[in-house]
N, C-alpha and C positions, 0 to 999 in steps of 0.2 A: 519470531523471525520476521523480517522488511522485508517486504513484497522483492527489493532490490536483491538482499542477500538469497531468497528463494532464486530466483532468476540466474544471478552468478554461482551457484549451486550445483546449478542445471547447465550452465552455457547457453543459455537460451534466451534468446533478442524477443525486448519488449513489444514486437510487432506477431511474433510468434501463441506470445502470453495474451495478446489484445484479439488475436483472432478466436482462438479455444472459448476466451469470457464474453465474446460479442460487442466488443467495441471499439473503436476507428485505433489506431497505433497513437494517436497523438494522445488521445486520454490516458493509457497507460505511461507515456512519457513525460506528458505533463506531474502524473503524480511521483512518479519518480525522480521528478524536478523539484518535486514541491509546491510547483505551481497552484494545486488543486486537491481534493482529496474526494476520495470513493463516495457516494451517495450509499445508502447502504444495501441496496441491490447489488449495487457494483462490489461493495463489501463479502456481499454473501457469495456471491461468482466466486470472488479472488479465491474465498476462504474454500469454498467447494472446491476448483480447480487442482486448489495446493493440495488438497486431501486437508487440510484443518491444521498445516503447517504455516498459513496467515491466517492469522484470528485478527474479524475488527477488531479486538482491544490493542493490537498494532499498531492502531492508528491514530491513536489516542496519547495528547502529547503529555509528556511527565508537569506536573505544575511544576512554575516557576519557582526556586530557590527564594525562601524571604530573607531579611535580612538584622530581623528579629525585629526593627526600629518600630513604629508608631507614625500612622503616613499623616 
């Protein structure tokens, strides 16, 4: 589950979620944006927080599709 879809879940504003894990509202918006992504302290909060319903491997983006060619 995305830290986002945990949150829409909940009806619960990113400034609610950044206070519980100790950090400013814009970090959590930012990674919500995409902007940025969790250090892995910040990792371990999220995942503690949600109870283990965001696991860093969330975060972690699917490899690129190849396209079978020879670069």
């Amino acid at each position: 589950m995305t830290l986002r879809e945990y949150l829409q879940s909940r009806d619960m504003k990113p400034s609610a979620f950044a206070a519980e894990v100790g950090v400013p509202p814009s970090t959590i918006t930012r990674i919500l944006n995409g902007e940025r992504s969790p250090g892995l302290e910040l990792m371990r909060a999220i995942r503690d927080n949600t109870n283990g319903e965001v696991q860093p491997n969330d975060w972690l983006a699917a490899p690129a599709p190849t396209t079978g060619e020879a670069a």
